[in-house]
C-alpha positions as CSV (number, residue, x, y, z in Angstrom):
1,X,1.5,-1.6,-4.5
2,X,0.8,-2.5,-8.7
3,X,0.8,-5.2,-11.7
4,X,-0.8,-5.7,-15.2
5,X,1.1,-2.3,-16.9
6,X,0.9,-4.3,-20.6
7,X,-2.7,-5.1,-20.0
8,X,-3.9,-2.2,-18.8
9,X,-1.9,-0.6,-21.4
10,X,-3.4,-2.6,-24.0
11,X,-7.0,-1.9,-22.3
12,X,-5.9,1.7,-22.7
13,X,-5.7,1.9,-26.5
14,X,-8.9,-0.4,-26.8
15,X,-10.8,2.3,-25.0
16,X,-9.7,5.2,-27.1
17,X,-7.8,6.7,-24.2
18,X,-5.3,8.8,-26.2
19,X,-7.7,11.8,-25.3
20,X,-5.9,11.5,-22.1
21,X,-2.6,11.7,-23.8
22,X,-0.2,13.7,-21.0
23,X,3.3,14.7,-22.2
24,X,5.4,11.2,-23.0
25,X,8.5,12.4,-21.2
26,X,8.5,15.7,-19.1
27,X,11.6,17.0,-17.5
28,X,11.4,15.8,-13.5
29,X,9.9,18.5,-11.5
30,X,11.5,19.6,-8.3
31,X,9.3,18.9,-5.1
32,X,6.9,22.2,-3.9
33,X,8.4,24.4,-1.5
34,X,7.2,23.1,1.7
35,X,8.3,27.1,3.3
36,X,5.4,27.4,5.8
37,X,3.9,24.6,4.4
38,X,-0.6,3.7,0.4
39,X,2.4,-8.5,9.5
40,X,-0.1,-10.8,8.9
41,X,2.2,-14.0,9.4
42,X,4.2,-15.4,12.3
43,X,7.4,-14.1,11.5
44,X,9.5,-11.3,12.6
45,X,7.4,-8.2,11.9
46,X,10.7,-6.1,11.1
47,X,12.9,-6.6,8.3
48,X,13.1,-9.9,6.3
49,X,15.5,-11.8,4.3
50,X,19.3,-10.6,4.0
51,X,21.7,-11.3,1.5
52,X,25.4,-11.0,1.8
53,X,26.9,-7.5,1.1
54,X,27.4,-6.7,-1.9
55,X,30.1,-4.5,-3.6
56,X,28.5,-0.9,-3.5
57,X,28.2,0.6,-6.9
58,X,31.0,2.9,-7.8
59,X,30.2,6.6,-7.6
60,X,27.1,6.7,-6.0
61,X,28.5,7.6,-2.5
62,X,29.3,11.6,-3.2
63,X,31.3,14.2,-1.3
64,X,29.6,15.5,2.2
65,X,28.8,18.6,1.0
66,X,27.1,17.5,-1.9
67,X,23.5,16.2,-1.2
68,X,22.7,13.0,-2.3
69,X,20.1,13.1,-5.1
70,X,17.4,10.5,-4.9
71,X,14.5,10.3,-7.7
72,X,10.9,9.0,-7.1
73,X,8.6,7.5,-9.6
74,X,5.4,7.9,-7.7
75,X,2.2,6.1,-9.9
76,X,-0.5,8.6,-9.1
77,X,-0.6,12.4,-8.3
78,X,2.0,13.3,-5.5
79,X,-0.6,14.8,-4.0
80,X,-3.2,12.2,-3.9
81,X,-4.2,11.8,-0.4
82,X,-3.4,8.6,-0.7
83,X,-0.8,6.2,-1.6
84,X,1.8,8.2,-3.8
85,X,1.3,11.1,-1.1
86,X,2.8,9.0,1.5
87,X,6.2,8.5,-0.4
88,X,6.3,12.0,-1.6
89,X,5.9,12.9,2.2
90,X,8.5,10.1,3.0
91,X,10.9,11.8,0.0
92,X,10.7,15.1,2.1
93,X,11.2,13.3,5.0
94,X,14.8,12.0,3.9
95,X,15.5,15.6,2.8
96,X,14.8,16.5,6.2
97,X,16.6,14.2,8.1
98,X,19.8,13.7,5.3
99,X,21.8,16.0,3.4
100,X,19.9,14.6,0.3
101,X,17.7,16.1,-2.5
102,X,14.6,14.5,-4.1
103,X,13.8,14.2,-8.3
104,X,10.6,12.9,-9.2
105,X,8.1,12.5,-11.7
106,X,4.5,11.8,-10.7
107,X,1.4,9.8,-12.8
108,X,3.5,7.4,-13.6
109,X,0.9,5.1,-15.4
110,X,-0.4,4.2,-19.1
111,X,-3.3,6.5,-18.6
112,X,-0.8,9.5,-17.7
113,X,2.2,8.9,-19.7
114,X,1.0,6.8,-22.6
115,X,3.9,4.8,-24.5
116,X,6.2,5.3,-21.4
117,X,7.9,2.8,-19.3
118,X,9.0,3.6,-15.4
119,X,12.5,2.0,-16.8
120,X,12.6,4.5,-19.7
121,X,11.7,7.5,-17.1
122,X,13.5,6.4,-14.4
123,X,16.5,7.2,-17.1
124,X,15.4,11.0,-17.2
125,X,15.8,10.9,-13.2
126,X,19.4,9.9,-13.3
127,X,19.8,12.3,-16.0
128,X,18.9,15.1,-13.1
129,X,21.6,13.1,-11.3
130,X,19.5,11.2,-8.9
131,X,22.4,8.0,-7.7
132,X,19.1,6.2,-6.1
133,X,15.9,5.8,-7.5
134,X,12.4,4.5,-5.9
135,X,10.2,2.7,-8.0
136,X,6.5,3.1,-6.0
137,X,4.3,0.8,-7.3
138,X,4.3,-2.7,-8.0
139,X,2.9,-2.1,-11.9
140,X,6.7,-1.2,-11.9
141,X,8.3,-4.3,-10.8
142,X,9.1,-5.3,-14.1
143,X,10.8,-2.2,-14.9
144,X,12.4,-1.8,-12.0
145,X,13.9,-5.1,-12.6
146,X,15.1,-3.8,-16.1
147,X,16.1,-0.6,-14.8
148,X,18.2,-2.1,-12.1
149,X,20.1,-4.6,-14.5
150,X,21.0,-2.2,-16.8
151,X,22.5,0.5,-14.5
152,X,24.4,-1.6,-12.2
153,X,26.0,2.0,-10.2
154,X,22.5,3.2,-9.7
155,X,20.9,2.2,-6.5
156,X,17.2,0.7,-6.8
157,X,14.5,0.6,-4.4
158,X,11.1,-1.6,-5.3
159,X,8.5,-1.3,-3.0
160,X,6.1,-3.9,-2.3
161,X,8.1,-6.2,-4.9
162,X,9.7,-9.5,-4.0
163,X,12.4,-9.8,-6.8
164,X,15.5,-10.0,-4.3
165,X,13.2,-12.4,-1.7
166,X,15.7,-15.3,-1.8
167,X,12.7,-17.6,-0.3
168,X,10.3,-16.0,-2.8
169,X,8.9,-17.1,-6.3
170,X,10.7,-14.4,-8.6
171,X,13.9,-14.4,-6.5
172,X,16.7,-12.9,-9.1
173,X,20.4,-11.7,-7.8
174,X,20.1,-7.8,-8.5
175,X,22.9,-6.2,-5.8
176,X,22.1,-3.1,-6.3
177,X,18.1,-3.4,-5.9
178,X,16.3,-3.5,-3.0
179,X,12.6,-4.5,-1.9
180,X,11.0,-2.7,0.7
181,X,6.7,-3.2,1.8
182,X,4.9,-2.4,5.0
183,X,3.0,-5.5,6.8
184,X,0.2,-3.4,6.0
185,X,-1.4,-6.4,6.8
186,X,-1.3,-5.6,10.6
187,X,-2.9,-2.2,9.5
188,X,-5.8,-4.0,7.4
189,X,-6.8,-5.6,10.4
190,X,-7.1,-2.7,12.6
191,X,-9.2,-0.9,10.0
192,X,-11.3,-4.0,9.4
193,X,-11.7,-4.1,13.2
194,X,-13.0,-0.2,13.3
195,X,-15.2,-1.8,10.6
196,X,-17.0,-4.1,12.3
197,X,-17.4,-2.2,16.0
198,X,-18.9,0.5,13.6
199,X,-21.3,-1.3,11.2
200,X,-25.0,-1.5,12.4
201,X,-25.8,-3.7,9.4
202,X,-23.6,-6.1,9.8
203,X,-22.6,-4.9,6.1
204,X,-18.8,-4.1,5.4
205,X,-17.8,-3.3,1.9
206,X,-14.7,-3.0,0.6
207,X,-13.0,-1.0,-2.2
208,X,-10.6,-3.1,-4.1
209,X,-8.1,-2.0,-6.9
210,X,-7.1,-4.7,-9.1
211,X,-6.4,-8.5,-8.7
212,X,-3.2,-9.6,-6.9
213,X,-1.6,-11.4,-4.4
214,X,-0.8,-8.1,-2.6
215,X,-4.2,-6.8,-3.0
216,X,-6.3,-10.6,-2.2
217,X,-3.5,-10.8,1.4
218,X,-4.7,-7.3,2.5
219,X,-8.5,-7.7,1.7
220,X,-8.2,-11.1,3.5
221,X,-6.9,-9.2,6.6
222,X,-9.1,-6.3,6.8
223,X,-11.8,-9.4,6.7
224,X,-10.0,-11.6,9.9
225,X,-10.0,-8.0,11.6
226,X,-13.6,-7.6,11.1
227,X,-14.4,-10.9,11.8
228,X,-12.8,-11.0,15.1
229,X,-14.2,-8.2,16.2
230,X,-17.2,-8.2,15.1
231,X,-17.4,-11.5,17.6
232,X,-15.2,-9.4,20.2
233,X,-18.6,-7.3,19.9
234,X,-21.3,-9.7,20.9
235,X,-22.1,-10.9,17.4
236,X,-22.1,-14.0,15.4
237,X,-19.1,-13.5,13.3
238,X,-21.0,-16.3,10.5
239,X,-23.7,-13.4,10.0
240,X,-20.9,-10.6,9.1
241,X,-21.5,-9.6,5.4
242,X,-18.3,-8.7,3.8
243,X,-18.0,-8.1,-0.2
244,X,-15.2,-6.6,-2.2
245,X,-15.5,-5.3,-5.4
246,X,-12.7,-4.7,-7.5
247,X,-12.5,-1.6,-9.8
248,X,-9.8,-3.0,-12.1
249,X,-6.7,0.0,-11.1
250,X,-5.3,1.5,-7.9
251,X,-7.4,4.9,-9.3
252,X,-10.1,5.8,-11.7
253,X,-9.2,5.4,-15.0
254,X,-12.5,6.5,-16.7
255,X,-13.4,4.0,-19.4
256,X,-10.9,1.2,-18.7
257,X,-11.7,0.7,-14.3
258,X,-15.4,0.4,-12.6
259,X,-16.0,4.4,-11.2
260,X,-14.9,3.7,-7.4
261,X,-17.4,6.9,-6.7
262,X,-20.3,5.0,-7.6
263,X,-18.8,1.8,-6.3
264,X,-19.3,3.4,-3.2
265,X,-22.8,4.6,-3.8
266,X,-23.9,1.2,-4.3
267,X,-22.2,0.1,-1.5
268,X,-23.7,2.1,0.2
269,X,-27.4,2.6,-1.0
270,X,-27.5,-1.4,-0.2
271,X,-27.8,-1.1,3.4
272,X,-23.8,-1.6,3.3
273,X,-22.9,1.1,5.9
274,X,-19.3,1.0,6.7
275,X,-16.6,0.9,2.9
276,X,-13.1,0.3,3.4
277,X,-10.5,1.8,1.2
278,X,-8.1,-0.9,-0.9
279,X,-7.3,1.9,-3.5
280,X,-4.8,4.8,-3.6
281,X,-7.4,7.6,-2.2
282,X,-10.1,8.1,-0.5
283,X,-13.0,8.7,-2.4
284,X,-15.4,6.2,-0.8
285,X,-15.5,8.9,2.1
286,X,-16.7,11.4,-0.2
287,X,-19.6,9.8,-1.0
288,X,-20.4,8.8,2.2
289,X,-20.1,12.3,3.7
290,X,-22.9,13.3,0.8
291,X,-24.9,10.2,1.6
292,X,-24.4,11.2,5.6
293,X,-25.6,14.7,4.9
294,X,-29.0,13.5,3.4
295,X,-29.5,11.5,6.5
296,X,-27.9,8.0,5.7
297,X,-25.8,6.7,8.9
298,X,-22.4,5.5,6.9
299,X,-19.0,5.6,7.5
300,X,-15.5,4.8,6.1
301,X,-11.9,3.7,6.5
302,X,-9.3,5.3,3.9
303,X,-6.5,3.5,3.7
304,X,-2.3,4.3,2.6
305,X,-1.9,8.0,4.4
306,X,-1.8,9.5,7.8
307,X,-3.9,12.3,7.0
308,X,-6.5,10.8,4.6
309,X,-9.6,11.5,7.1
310,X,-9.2,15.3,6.1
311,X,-10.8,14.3,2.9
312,X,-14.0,14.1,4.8
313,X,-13.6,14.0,8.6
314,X,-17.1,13.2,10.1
315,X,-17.7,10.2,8.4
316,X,-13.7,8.7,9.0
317,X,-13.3,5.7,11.3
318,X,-9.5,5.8,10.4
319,X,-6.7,5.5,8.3
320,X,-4.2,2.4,8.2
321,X,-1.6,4.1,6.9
322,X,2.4,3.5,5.6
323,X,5.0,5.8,6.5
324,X,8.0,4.7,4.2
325,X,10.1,7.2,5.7
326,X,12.1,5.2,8.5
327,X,13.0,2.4,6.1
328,X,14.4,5.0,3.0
329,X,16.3,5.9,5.4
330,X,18.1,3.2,6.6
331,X,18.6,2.0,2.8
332,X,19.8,5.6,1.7
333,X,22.3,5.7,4.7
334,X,23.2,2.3,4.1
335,X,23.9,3.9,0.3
336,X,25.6,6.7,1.4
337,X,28.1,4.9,3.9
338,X,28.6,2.1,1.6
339,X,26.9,-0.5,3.7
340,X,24.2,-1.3,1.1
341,X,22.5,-5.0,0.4
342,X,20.3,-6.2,-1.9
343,X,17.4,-7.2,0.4
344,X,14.2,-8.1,1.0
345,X,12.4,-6.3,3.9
346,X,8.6,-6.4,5.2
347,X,9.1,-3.9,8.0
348,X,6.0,-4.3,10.8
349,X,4.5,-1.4,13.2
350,X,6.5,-0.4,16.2
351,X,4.2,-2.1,18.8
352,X,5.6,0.0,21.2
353,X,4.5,3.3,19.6
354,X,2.6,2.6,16.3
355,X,2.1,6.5,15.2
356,X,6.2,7.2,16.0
357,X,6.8,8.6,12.5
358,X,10.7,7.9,13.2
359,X,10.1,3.9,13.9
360,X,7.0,2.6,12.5
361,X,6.3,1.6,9.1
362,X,2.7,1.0,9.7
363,X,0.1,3.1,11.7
364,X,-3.3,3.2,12.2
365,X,-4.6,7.0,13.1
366,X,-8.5,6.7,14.9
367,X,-10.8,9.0,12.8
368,X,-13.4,11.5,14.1
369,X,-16.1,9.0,13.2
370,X,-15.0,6.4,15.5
371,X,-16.9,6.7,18.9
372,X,-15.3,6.9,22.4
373,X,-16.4,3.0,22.9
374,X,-15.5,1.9,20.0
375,X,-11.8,3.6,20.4
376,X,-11.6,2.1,23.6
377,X,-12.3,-1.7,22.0
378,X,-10.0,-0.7,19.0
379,X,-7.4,0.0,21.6
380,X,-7.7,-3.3,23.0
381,X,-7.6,-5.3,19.7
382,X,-4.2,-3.7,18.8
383,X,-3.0,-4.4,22.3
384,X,-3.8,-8.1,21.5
385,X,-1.8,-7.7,18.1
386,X,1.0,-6.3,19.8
387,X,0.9,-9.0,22.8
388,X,1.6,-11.7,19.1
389,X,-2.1,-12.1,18.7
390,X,-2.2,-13.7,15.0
391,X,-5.3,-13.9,13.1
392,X,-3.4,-15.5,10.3
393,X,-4.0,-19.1,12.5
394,X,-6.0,-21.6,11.4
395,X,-8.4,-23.2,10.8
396,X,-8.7,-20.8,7.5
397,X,-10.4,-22.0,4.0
398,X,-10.1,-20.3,0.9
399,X,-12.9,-19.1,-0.6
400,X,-13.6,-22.2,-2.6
401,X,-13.7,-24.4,0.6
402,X,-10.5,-25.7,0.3
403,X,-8.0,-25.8,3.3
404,X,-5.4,-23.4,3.8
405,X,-4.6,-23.3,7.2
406,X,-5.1,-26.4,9.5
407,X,-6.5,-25.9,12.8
408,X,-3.6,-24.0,14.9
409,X,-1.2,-23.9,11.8
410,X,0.1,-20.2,11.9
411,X,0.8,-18.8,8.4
412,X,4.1,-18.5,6.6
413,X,5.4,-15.7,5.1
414,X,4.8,-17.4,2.0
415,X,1.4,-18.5,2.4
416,X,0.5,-14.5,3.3
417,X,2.3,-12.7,0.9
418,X,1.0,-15.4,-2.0
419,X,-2.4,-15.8,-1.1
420,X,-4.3,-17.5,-3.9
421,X,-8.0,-17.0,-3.1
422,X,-10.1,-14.7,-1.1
423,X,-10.6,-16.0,2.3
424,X,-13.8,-18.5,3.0
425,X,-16.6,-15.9,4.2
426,X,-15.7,-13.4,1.6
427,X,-17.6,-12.5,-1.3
428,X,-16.5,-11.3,-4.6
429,X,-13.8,-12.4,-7.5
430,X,-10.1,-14.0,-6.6
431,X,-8.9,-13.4,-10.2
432,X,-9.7,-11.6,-13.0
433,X,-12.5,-12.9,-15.2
């Protein structure tokens, strides 16, 4: 999910943030004991494009009774009840289910490990003899790039870049790198859905991170769900008021991003009752669990993992969620037996069971906030989506007025992933000022 790492560095320094300064270069940590204890088109909502095998790096396979070490370059805190949370959780996940053993380094970001690159720290996982590493954020793409073409016999996984997309607009041969996202699109539109059967405004405000063509697709969708349903629900889907404001980073970066806490508050404290979550935790339902406890009727959807609600329960409509788990998998395996290819994959929900934590890249789990009506019209708008309902059909202008989508013209791939503009309807920025 992330771009812009030599602006944002370069925004860093500007503000001063050196008082921020974290180690440049920490030996990887080993995961917590766990003892006890972050598809919209008309395509097929499983993997994508496939190139031709390619020859599988030498030395990377190991013995059977050695595990296979992976690393992880997670962005933000592992345990960020967010984003970076759901790939740590995927990492012990593989653990579980291979004889494998996860490296990682979290904070991966200018703010955390000033005058660090992911490439250059990615080099200290392989050091801990990680023969696969997962870049988690799409800040990294560059560096994954890098990383990947300078260690041909380590394995690479991107995800949410398009580098290896052969149809995309940055394809580059790279065998031994792979792309892996979530149609979190899908999930957008069942938490923009709980949105709108929830508002009693008619006000939906939504927590952006920074300014992408990931980010614009998924804000777009959370608006099509809410749009749909808030006309599923008796009303006149032209009246629905739905802003995003961006914050300038998938988290808080005090004195370089907009404070997402009182982003929310003046959501909010504007008769917008119902914030959705585009950023990497879920601190718009903090405020609105203080804001519910002085007597304000709001709500929220979190957004990237399964059990975000916990952050503040009563005020949770849900969480669209990503569970990378299933698809590391599959491309460790693939690793492991030799059957690798450099690939592009957008993996969907499994329609047929969208929690199944073994099959589905994308869930949605129904927070305490939701009411029993509401659930039961939720239900029905993701039985639509799994019956091929596609809300990515025109007609569909961009925010400026322009066609995108001609009446009945269903989406491409291309035209989702590379959205240009917000969606006509929305308000707030498409690109940085």
């Amino acid at each position: 999910m992330q771009k812009n790492f030599a602006r944002l560095a370069a925004m860093l320094a500007l503000a001063t943030l050196l008082v921020l300064v974290a180690c440049g270069g920490p030996a990887p940590v080993e995961p917590p004991s766990t003892d006890g204890g972050g598809g919209s088109s008309g395509g097929d909502s499983g993997s994508g494009e496939t190139a031709p095998t390619v020859e599988v790096p030498s030395g990377s396979g190991g013995s059977s009774d050695e595990p296979f070490v992976f690393g992880m370059l997670l962005v933000g805190p592992y345990n960020d009840n967010g984003w970076s949370q759901a790939h740590y959780e995927a990492g012990l996940y593989l653990e579980e289910n291979l004889n494998a053993k996860m490296v990682y380094l979290d904070k991966v970001n200018p703010a955390d490990r000033p005058g660090t690159t992911p490439d250059q720290l990615a080099e200290e996982l392989v050091a801990q003899g990680a023969k696969l590493v997962i870049f988690n954020s799409d800040d990294m793409k560059d560096a994954s790039t890098t990383f990947a073409k300078n260690n041909p016999d380590i394995y690479v996984i991107m995800a949410s870049g398009d580098q290896v997309w052969q149809d995309g607009k940055a394809f580059q041969e790279i065998p031994n790198l792979m792309n892996i996202m979530g149609r979190m699109e899908y999930g957008k539109m069942i938490g923009g859905c709980a949105a709108a059967l929830s508002t009693e405004t008619g006000k939906i405000g939504y927590l952006g991170p920074l300014i992408n063509d990931e980010t614009r697709r998924l804000a777009a969708s959370a608006y099509l769900g809410a749009k749909y349903c808030y006309e599923m629900a008796g009303n006149d889907p032209a009246e629905l008021d739905f802003k995003v404001t961006w914050i300038g980073f998938w988290f808080n970066i005090p004195g370089v991003t907009l404070d997402p806490v009182q982003v929310s508050n003046d959501f909010y404290t504007t008769d917008y009752d119902i914030v959705i979550s585009g950023i990497d935790n879920p601190v718009n339902l903090g405020e609105a669990a203080k804001l519910k406890a002085e007597g304000k009727a709001v709500a929220g959807v979190a957004y990237d993992y399964v059990a975000a609600c916990e952050a503040a329960p009563d005020v949770c409509l849900g969480v669209p969620y990503f569970n990378w788990g299933p698809e590391y998998l599959k491309a460790i395996n693939s690793a492991i037996d030799g059957s690798w290819q450099s690939q592009f994959i957008w993996a969907g929900p499994d329609w047929a069971d969208l929690n199944n934590h073994d099959t589905s890249t994308i869930g949605f789990e129904k927070g305490p906030a939701l009411s029993a009506d509401d659930a039961a019209m939720l239900d029905g708008f993701i039985a639509e989506l799994a019956g091929g309902l596609n809300l990515w059909t025109g007609p569909i202008n961009l925010q400026d007025g322009s066609a995108y989508l001609a009446d009945g013209e269903v989406a491409s791939d291309q035209q989702v992933w590379y959205l240009p503009q917000l969606l006509e309807g929305m308000e707030g920025l498409s690109a940085a000022e």
